[in-house]
C-alpha positions as CSV (number, residue, x, y, z in Angstrom):
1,X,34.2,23.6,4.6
2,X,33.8,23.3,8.4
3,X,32.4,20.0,9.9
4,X,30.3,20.1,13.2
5,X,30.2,18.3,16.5
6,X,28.6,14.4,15.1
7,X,24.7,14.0,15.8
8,X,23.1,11.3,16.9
9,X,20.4,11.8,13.7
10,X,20.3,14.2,10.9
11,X,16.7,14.6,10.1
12,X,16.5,16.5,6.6
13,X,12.9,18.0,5.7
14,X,10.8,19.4,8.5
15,X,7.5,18.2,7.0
16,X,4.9,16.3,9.0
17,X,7.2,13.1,8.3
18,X,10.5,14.7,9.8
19,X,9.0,17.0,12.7
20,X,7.6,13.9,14.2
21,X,10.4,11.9,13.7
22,X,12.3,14.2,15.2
23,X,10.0,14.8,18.2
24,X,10.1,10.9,18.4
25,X,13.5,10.6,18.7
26,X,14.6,13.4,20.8
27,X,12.2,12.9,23.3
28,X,14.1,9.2,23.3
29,X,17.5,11.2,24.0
30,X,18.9,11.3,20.7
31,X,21.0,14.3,19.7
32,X,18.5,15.4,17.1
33,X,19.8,17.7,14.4
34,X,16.4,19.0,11.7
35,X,16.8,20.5,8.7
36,X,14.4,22.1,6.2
37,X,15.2,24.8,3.5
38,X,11.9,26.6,4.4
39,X,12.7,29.7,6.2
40,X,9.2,29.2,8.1
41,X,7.5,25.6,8.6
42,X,4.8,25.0,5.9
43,X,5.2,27.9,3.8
44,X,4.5,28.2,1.2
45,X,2.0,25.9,0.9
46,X,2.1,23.3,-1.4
47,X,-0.7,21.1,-0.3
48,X,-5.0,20.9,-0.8
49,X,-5.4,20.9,3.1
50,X,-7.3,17.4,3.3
51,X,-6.8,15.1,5.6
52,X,-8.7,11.7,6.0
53,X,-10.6,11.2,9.4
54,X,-8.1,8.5,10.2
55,X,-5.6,10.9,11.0
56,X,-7.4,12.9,14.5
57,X,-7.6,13.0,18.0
58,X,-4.1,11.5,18.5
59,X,-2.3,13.9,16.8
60,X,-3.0,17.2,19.2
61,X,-1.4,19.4,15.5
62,X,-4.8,18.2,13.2
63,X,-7.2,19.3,15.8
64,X,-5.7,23.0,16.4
65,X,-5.5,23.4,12.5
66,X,-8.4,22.1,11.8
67,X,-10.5,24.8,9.4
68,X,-13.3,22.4,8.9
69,X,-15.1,19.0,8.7
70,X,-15.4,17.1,5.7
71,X,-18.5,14.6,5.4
72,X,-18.5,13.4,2.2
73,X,-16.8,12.9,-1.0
74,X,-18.6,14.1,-4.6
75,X,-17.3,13.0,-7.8
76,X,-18.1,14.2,-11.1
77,X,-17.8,12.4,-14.4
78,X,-19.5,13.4,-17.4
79,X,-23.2,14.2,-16.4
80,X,-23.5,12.4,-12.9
81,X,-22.5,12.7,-9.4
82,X,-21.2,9.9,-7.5
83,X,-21.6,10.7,-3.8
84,X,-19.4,9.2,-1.5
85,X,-21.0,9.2,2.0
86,X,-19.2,9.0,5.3
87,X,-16.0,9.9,3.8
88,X,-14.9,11.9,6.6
89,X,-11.8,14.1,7.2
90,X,-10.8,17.8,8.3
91,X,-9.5,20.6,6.0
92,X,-6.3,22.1,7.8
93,X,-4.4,24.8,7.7
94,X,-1.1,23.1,6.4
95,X,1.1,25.7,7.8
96,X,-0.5,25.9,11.6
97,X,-0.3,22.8,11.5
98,X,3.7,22.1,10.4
99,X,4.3,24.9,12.5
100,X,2.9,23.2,15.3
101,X,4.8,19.7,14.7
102,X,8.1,21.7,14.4
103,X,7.8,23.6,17.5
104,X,6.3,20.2,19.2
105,X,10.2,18.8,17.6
106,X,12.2,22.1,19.3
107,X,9.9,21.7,22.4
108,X,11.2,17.7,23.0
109,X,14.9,19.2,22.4
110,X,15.7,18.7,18.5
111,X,17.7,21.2,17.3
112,X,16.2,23.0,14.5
113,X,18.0,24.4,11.5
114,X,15.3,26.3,8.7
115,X,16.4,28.1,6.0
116,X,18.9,25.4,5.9
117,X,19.5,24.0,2.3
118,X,21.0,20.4,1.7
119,X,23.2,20.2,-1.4
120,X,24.3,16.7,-1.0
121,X,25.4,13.7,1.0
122,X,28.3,11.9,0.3
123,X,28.7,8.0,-0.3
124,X,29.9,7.9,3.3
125,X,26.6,9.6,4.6
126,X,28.2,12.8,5.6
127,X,25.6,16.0,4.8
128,X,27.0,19.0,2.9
129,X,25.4,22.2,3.0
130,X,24.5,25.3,0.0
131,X,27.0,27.3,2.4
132,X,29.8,24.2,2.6
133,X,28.5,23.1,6.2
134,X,29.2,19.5,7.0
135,X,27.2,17.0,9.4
136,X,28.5,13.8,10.2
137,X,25.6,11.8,11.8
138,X,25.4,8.8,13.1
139,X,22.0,7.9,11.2
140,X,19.9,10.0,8.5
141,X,15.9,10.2,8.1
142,X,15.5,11.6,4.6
143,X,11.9,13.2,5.4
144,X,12.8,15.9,2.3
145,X,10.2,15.8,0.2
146,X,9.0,13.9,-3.6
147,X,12.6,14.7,-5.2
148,X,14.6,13.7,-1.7
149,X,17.9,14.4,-1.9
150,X,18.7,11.9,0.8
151,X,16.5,9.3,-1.5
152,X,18.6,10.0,-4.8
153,X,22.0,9.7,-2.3
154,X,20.5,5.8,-1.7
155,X,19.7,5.1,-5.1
156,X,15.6,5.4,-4.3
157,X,14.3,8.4,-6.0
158,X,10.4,9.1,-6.5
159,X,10.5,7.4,-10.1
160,X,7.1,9.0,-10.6
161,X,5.4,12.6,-9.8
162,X,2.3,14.8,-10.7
163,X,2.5,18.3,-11.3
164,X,0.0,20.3,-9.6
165,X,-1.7,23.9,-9.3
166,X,-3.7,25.5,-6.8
167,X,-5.7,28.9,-5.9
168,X,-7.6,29.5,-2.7
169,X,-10.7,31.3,-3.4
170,X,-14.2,32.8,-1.6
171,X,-16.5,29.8,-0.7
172,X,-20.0,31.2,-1.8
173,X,-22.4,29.3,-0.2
174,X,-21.2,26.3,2.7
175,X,-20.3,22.8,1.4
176,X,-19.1,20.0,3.5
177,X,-17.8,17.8,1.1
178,X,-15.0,17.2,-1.2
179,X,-15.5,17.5,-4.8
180,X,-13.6,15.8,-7.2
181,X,-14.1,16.2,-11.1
182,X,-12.8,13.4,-13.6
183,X,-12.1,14.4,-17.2
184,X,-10.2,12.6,-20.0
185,X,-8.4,16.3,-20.4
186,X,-6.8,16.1,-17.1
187,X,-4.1,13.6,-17.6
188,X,-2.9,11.6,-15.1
189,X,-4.5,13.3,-12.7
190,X,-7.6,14.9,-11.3
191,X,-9.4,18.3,-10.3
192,X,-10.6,19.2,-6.9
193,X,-12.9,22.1,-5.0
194,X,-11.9,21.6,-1.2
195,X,-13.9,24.0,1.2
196,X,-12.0,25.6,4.0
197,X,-14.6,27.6,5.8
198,X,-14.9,30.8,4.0
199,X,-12.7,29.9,1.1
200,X,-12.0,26.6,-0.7
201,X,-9.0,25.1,-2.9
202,X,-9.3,24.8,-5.9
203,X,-6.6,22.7,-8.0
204,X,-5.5,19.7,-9.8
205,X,-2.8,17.7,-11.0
206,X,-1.8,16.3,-14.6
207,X,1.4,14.1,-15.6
208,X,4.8,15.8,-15.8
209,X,4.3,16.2,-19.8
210,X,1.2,17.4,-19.5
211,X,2.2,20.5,-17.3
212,X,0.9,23.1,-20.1
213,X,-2.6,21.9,-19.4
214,X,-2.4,23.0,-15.7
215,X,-3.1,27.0,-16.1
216,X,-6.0,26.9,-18.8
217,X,-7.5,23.8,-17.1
218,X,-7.4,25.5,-13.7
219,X,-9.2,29.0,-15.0
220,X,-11.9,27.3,-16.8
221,X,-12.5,25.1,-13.4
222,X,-12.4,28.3,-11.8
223,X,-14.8,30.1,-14.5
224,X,-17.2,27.4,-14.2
225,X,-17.7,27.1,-10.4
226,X,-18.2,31.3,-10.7
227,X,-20.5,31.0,-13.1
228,X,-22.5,28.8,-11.0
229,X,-22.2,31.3,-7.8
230,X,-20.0,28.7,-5.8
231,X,-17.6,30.8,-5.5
232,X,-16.0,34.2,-6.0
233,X,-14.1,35.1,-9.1
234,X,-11.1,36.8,-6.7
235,X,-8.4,34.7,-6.4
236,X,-6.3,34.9,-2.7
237,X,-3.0,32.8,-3.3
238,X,-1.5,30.3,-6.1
239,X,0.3,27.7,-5.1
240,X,1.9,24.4,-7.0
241,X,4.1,21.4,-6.6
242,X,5.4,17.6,-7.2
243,X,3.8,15.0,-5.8
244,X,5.0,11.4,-6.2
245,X,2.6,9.1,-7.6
246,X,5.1,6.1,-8.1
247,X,4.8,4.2,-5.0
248,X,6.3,3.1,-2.0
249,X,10.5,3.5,-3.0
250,X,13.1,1.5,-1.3
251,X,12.9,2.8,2.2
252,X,15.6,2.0,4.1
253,X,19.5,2.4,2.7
254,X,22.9,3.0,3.9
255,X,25.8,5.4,3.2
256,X,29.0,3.9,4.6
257,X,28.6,3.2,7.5
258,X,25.4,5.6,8.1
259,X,22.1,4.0,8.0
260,X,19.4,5.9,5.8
261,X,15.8,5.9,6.7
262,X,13.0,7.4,4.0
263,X,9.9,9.0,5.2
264,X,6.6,10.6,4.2
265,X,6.9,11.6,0.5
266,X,10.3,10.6,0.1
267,X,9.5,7.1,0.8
268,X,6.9,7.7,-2.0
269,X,4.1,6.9,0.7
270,X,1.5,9.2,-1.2
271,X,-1.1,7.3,-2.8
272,X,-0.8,7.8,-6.6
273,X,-4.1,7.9,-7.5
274,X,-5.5,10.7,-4.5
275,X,-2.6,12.3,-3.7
276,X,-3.5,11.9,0.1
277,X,-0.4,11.9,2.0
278,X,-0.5,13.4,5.3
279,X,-1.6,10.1,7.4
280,X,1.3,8.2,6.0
281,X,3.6,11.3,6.8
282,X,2.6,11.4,10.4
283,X,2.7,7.4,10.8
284,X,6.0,6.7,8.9
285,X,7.5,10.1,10.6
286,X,6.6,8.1,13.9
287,X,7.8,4.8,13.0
288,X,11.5,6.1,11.2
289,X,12.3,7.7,14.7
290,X,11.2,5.0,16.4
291,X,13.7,2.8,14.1
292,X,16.2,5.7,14.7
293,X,16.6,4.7,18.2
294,X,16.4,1.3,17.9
295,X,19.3,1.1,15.7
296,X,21.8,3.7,17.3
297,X,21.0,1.5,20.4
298,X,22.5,-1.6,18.4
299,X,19.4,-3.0,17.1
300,X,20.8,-4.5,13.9
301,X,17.2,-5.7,12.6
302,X,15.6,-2.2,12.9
303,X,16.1,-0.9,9.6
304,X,14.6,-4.0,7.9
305,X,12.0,-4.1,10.7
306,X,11.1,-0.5,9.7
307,X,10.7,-1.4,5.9
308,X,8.4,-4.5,6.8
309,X,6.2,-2.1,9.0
310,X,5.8,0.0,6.0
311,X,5.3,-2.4,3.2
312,X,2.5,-4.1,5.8
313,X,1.0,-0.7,6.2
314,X,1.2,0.9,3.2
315,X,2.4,-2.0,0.5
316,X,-0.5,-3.4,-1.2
317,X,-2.6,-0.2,-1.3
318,X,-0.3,1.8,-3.1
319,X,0.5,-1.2,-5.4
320,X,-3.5,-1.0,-6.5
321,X,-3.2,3.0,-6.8
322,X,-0.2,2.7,-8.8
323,X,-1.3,-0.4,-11.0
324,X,-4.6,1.5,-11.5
325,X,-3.0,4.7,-12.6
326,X,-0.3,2.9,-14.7
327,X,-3.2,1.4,-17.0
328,X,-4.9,4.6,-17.0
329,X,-2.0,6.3,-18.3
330,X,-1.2,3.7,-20.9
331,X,-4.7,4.9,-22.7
332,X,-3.2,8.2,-23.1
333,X,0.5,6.8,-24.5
334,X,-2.1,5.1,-27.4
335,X,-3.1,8.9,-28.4
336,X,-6.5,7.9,-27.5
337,X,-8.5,9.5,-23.6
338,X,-9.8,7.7,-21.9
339,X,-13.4,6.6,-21.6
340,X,-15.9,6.8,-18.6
341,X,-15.0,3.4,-17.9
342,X,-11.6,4.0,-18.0
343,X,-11.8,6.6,-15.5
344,X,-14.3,5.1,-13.2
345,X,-12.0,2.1,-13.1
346,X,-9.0,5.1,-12.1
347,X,-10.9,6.4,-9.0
348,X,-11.8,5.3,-5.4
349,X,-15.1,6.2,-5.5
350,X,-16.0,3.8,-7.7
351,X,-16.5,-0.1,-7.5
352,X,-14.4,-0.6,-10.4
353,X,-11.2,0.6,-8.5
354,X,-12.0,-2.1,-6.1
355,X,-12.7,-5.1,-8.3
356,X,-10.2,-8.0,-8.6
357,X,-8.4,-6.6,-5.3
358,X,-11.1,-6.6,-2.6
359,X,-8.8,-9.8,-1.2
360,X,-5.5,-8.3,-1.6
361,X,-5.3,-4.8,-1.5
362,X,-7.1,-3.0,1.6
363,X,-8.7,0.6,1.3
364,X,-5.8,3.3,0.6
């Protein structure tokens, strides 16, 4: 094993989360060393291309990616439509736009490492390599994705993931919304038609036990939205993944004397009831290199300051999406679906999501 020259900060996963916490803290004059075991930045891509409206014009990467605008949310449930008005976002191109945030990392003077696969990191916080590579950083950002290898070195792995599967597919007729169907069958999860110009997503997610149901759930989706001449029967790409749908983990860490910093999903900032994840990507990405430099500069409070920022972002929101998606699941550990009410009570659109936490828990 060969160990290199000591960076400033080892940034492992070149997501949205570690590009821009790289960019951050290079352009600061770190010694910025990123990591990703992709051999190209957001390929293959394991994501439904939405991203909320709040994400936009500061963040040059959404607005050269973007594919489309999104007006409106639809969701079905048994015979009716819920329409969501105003609920605004852009479908992306998630590898443009990864692409984009990497090179905007390599451009601010990160050195960046793909194809590059993380094995393990030590109890002191030194990084070992598939090939036997050593880094010896000064500070990590685990920015690695829903089953973080720098998360399970800390003792704060995702405790809780979807499985998910997804085909892109012809866009028959023009649609600016996001559709959104709710079925007891679809445990622990949802299924979704996103349109991207010419073509759309189509996907969902179930719990990790209920990963059989992902293929025949998917085709009959798929056979229904042909049938009704929404769109085409070919289908262009298949894609899949985990995404964590426990909630906010323990952010911040330390490996000897290395501190540890979680981002994006491995912080478990997805929300666990929409899978939306980007925003809190891009945000935390910013924040963790912001806390990066604050603590190689001798900043002892930075690490806790960055979990604070985080739980007051992101705390009480994800604590609603989880708590709501914990009691929804408990109706299928009784053997028995759920209801309509159960899984209006399960989804954003719907008042029920909201009641009892107007006061406490702001929109996710």
């Amino acid at each position: 094993m060969s160990t290199t020259a000591t960076p400033d900060l080892l940034v492992c996963g070149l997501g949205p989360a570690g590009a821009v916490a790289a960019t951050v803290a290079a352009r600061a004059g770190l010694r910025v060393l990123g990591i990703d075991r992709r051999r190209v930045p957001g390929l293959p891509v394991q994501c439904a291309e939405f991203v909320p409206a709040m994400l936009g014009g500061d963040v040059p990467a959404v607005l050269a990616a973007q594919r489309q605008a999104i007006a409106r949310m639809d969701t079905y449930l048994g015979a009716g439509v819920e329409v969501t008005p105003d609920f605004r976002g852009r479908m992306i191109d998630r590898a443009d736009f990864d692409a984009a945030l990497v090179a905007e990392a390599r451009a601010a003077g990160a050195e960046i490492r793909m194809d590059t696969l993380l094995r393990r990191i030590t109890p002191e916080g030194v990084a070992v390599l598939a090939d036997g590579t050593q880094f010896a950083a000064k500070a990590i950002i685990g920015a690695d994705g829903p089953r973080s290898v720098v998360g399970a070195a800390i003792g704060a792995p995702n405790a809780d993931v979807v499985e998910s599967r997804q085909i892109t597919v012809d866009l028959l007729r023009p649609h600016d919304g996001t559709d959104i169907f709710l079925r007891p069958e679809i445990a622990g999860g949802y299924e979704w038609l996103f349109p991207k110009g010419e073509r759309a997503n189509l996907g969902l997610g179930v719990a990790p036990q209920y990963r059989d149901r992902l293929k025949p759930l998917l085709e009959a989706l798929h056979a229904q939205l042909v049938s009704e001449g929404r769109v085409g029967a070919t289908i262009h790409a298949t894609t899949g993944g985990a995404i964590p749908v426990g909630g906010m983990t323990g952010p911040v860490g330390r490996l000897g004397a290395v501190p540890v910093l979680l981002a994006g999903d491995a912080a478990g900032l997805t929300n666990p009831v929409t899978g939306a994840g980007i925003p809190a990507a891009v945000t935390s990405g910013q924040l963790a290199g912001e806390a990066a430099v604050a603590l190689l500069a001798g900043d002892a409070d930075a690490r806790a300051d960055y979990a604070e920022e985080l739980d007051a972002l992101y705390g009480r929101s994800l604590a609603l999406a989880r708590d709501r998606r914990r009691a929804l699941m408990a109706r299928y550990a009784t053997g028995e679906p759920p209801g309509p009410a159960a899984l209006r009570r399960a989804w954003i659109a719907y008042p029920e999501y909201w009641a009892e936490a107007r006061t406490t828990a702001p929109a996710a």
